[in-house]
C-alpha positions as CSV (number, residue, x, y, z in Angstrom):
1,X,-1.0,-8.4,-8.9
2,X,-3.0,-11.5,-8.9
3,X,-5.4,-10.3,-11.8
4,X,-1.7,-9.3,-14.0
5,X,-0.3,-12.5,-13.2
6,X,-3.2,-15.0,-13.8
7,X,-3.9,-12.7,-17.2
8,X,-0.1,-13.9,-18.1
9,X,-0.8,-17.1,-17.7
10,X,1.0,-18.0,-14.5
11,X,-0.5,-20.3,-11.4
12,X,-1.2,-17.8,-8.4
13,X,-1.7,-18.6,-5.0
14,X,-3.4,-15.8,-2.6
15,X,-2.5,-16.7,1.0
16,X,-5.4,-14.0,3.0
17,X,-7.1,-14.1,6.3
18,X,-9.8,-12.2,5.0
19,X,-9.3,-9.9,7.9
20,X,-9.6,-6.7,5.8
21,X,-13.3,-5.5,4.8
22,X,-14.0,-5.4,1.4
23,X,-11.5,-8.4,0.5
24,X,-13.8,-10.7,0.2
25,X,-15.4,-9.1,-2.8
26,X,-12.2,-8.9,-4.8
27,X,-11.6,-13.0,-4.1
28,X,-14.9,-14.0,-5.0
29,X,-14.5,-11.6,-8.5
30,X,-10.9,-13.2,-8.9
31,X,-12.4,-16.6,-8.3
32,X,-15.2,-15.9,-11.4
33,X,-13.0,-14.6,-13.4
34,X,-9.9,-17.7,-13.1
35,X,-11.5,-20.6,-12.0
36,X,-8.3,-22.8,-13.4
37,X,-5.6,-21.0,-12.2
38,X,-6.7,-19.4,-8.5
39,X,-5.7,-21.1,-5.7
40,X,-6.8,-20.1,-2.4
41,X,-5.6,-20.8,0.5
42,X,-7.2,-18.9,4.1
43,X,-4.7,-18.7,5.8
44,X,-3.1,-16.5,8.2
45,X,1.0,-15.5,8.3
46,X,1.1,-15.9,12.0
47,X,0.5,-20.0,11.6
48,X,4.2,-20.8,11.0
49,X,3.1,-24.4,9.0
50,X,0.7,-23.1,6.9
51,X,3.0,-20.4,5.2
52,X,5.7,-23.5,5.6
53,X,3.6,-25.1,3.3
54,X,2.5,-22.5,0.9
55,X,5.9,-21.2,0.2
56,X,7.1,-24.9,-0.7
57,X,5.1,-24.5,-3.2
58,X,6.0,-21.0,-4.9
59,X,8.3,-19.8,-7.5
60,X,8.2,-16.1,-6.1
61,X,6.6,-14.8,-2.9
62,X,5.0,-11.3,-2.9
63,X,4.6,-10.1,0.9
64,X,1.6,-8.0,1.3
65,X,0.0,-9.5,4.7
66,X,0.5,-7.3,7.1
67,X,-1.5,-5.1,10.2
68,X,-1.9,-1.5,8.3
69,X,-2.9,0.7,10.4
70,X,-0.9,2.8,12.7
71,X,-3.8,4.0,15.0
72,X,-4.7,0.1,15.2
73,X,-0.8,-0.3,16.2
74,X,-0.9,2.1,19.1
75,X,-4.4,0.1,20.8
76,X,-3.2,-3.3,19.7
77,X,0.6,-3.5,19.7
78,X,1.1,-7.2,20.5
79,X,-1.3,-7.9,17.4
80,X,0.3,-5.4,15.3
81,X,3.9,-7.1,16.6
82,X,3.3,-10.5,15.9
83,X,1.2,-9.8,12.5
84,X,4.0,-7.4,11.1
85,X,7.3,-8.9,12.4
86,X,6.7,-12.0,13.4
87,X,4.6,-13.0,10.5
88,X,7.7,-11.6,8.3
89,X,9.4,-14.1,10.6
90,X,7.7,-17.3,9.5
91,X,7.9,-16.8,6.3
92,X,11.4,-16.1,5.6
93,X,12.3,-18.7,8.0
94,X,10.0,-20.8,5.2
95,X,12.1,-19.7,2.4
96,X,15.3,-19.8,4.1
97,X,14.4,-23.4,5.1
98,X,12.6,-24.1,1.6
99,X,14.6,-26.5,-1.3
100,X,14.5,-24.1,-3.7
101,X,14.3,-20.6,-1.6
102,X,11.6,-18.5,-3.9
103,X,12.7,-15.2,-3.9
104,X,10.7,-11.9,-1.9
105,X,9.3,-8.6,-2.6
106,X,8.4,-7.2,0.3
107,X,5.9,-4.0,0.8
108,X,7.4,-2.3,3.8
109,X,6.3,1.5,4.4
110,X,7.5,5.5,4.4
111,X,6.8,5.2,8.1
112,X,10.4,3.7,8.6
113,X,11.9,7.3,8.4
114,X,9.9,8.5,11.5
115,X,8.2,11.6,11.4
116,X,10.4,13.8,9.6
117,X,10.3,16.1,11.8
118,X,14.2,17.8,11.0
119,X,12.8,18.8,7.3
120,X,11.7,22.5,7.4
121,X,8.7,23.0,6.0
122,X,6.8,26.2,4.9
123,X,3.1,26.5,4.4
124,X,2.1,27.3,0.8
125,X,-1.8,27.4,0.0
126,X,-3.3,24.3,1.2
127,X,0.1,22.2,1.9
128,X,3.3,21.9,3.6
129,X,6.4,22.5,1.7
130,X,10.4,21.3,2.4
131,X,11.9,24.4,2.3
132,X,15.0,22.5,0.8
133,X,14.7,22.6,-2.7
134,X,16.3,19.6,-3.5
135,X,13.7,17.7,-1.3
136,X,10.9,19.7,-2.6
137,X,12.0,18.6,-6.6
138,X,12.7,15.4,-5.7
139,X,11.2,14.0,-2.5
140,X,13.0,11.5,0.3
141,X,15.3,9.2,-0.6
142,X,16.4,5.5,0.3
143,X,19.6,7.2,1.8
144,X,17.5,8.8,4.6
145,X,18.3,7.2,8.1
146,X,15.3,4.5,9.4
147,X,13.9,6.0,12.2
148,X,10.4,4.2,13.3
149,X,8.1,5.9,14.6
150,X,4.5,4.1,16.2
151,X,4.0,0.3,16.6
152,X,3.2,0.4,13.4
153,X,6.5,2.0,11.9
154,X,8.5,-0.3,14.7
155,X,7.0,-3.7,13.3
156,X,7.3,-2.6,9.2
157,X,10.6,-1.5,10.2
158,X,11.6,-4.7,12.2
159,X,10.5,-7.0,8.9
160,X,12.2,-4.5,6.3
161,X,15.2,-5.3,8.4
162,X,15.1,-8.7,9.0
163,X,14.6,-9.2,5.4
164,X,17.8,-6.9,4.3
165,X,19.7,-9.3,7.0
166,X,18.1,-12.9,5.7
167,X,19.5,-11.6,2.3
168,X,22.8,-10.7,3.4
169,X,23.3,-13.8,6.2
170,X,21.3,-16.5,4.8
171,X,21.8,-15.7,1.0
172,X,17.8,-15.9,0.2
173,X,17.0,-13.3,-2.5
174,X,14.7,-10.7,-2.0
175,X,14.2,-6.6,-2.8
176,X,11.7,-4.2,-0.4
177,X,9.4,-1.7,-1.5
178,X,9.1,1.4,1.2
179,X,5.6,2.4,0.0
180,X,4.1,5.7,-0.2
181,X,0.0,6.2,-0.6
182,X,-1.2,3.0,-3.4
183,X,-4.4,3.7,-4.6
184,X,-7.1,2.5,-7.8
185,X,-9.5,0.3,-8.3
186,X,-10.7,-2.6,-5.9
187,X,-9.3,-0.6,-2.9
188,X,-12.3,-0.3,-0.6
189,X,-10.4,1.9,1.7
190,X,-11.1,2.7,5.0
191,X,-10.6,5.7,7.7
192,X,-7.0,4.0,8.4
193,X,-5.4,2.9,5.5
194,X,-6.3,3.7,2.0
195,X,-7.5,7.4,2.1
196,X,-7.7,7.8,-1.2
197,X,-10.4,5.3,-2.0
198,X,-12.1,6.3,1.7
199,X,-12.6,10.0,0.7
200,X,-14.1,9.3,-2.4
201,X,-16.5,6.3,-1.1
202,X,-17.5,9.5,1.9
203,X,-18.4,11.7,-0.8
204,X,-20.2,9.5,-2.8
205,X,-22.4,8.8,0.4
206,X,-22.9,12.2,1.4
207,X,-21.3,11.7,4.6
208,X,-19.2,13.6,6.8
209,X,-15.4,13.0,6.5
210,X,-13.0,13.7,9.7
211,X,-9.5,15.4,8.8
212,X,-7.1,14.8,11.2
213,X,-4.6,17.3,11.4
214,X,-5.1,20.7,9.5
215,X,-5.7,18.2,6.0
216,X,-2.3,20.3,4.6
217,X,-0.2,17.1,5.1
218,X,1.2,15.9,1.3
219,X,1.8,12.2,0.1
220,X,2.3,11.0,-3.3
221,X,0.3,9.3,-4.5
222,X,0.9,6.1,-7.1
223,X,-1.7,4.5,-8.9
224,X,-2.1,0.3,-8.2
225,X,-1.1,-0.2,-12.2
226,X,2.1,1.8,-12.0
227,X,3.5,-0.2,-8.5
228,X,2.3,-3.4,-10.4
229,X,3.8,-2.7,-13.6
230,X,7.4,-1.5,-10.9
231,X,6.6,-4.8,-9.2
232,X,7.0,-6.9,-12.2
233,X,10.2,-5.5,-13.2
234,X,11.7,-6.5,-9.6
235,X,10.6,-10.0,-10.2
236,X,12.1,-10.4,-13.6
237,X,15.0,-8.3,-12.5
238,X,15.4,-9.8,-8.9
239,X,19.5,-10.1,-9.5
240,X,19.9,-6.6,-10.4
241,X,17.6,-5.8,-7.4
242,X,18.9,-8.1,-4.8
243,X,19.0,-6.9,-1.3
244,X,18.3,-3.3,-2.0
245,X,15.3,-1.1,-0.5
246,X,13.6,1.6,-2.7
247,X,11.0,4.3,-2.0
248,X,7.9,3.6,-4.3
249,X,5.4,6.0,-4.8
250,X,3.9,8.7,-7.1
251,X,6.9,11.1,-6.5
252,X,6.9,14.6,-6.5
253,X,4.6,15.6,-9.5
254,X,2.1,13.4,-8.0
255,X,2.3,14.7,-4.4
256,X,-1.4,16.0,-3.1
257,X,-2.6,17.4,0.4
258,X,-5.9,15.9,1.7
259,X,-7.5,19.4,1.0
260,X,-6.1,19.4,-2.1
261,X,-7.6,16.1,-3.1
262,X,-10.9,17.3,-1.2
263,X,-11.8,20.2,-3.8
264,X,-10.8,17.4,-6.4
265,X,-13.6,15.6,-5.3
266,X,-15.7,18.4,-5.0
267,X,-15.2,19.3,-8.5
268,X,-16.0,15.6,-9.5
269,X,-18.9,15.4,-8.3
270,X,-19.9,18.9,-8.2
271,X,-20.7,18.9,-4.6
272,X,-19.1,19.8,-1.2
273,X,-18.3,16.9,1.0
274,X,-18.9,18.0,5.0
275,X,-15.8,17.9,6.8
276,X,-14.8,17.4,10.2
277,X,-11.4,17.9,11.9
278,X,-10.1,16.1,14.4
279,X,-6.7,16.1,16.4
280,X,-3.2,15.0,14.6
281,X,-2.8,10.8,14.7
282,X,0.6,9.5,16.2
283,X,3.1,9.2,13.8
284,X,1.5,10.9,11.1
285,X,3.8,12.6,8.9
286,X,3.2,16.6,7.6
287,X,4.8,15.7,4.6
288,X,6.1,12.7,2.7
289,X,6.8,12.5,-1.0
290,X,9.3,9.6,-2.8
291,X,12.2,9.7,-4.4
292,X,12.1,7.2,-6.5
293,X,14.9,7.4,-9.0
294,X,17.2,5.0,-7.4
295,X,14.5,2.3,-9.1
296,X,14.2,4.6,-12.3
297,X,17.9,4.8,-12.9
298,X,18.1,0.6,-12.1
299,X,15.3,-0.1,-14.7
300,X,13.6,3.2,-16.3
301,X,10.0,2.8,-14.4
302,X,8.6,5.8,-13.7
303,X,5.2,6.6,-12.5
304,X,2.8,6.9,-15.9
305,X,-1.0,8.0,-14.3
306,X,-1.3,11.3,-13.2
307,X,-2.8,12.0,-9.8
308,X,-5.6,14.1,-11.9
309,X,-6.2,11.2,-13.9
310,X,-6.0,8.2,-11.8
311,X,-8.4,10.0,-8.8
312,X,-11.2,10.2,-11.9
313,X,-10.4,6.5,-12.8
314,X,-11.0,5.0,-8.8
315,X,-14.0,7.5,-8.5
316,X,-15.5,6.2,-11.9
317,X,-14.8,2.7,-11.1
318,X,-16.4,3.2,-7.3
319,X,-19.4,4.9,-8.8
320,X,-19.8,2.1,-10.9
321,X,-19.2,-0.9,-8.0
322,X,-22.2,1.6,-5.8
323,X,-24.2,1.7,-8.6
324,X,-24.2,-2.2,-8.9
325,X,-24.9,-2.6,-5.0
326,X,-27.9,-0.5,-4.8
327,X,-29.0,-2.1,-8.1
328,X,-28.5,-5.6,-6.0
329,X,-30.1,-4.0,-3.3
330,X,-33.4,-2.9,-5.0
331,X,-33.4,-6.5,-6.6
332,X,-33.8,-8.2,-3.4
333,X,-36.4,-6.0,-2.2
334,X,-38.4,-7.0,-5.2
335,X,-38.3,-10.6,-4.7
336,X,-39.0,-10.9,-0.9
């Protein structure tokens, strides 16, 4: 979002901890490539004056800070509590209490809906199927009741709320994404959050990747440029938009199982990756796809990269970012 925004010209403002591995590497590139236009402020959401002081100074706050990880959630609650809620907390109090009120997109999660568990499901091949066919052809929708499940679900669910109610009582404008699986380049994903990108950085290192579960469980899957390109039309459109929640992911012709996109990889690199399998994770869901035509039929997005396709872009550009590191690595050796 940064990198589309500075490319149109616009002043952005990344507001980051730096908690997240990886993260670092995609400031310092943003920093070389926009020296003008960056500015950076580390920073965390859970220091009430500092986001008190940021949002004075914004046109339009995108909310992506946030505690990820639902097995993190379950050992760290409080953390994941005061990151996720009251972290949302500060900085609509910010806006609310702003001059000019900038409004908010907020990322909130599928996780709100709870585990799903009343959605019959049939096993075909290597996934889980709704047995409903209306549900298999077009995935959940936004009129599904919130039912959070994990710390992690309770403290998305909690801001997604309190956001929907700052709307409606305070009269702050604002729209909420319930994300399925983002993936594509920069995402150095991890074991927790970003499985896409974390299966494909396992293969490419030969190592062993634990499945928890069976590995039938299906998400769809939407590719970073597609949720940018959706993003951007909630920001110019934020009237149209105002106050309204919509699932945002890959939808049903981009669902995929993790075994599924495990013979994908192995294809791609014409190997097989060792897998391990492990016990199911609280709250995980069997199957989760989005229905996203409540935001298609308000503004005509749709989803444009394939699964096939954008899996082959993020393992090209992570073979690339690899080959660059071991390069980098050789080159030091050199020298000492």
């Amino acid at each position: 979002m940064a990198k589309t925004l500075l490319d149109k010209g616009e002043y952005v403002t990344i507001f980051d901890n730096l908690s997240r591995p990886g993260v670092e590497r995609n400031l310092r590139w943003l920093k070389e490539q926009y020296p003008e236009k960056l500015n950076i402020e580390i920073a965390d959401i859970r220091n009430k004056y500092a986001v008190h002081q940021a949002v004075a100074q914004a046109d339009f706050v995108f909310h992506f800070a946030a505690q990820v990880a639902v097995t993190t959630s379950c050992e760290y609650p409080e953390t994941d509590f005061d990151i996720n809620a009251k972290g949302t907390l500060n900085i609509l109090e910010a806006i609310k209490n702003s001059q000019h009120q900038p409004p908010i997109l907020f990322t909130s999660t599928n996780k709100v809906y709870g585990a799903l568990d009343d959605i019959d499901l049939v096993l075909e091949n290597n996934r889980y199927q709704p047995a409903d066919d209306h549900i298999l052809e077009h995935g959940v929708a936004e009129s599904r009741k919130l039912d959070f499940h994990s710390p992690y679900g309770c403290s998305k669910g909690i801001a997604d709320s309190y956001i929907q109610d700052y709307i409606r009582t305070f009269g702050i404008k604002g729209t909420i994404f319930r994300m399925s699986c983002i993936y594509g380049p920069h995402q150095f994903g991890t074991e927790d959050q970003g499985w896409v990108a974390h299966f494909l950085l396992k293969a490419m290192r030969n190592e062993p990747l634990t499945i928890y579960g069976d590995g039938k469980q299906v998400r769809d899957i939407l590719f970073v440029e597609d949720l940018i390109e959706a993003m951007l039309i909630a920001k110019n459109q934020i009237d149209k938009v105002n106050g309204m929640a919509f699932n945002m992911g890959g939808g049903a012709s981009n669902s995929i199982s993790l075994l599924e996109l495990v013979a994908k990889i192995n294809d791609l690199q014409d190997t097989k990756i060792p897998l391990k399998f492990s016990e199911w994770r609280p709250g995980d869901q069997k199957y989760y796809v989005s229905d996203t035509r409540l935001f298609k039929n308000l503004s005509s997005w749709e989803a444009q990269t394939s699964a096939h396709e954008g899996i082959k872009k993020l393992y090209y550009w992570l073979l690339n970012v690899q080959d660059k590191a071991t390069l980098q690595q050789k080159a030091k050796k050199v020298i000492v």
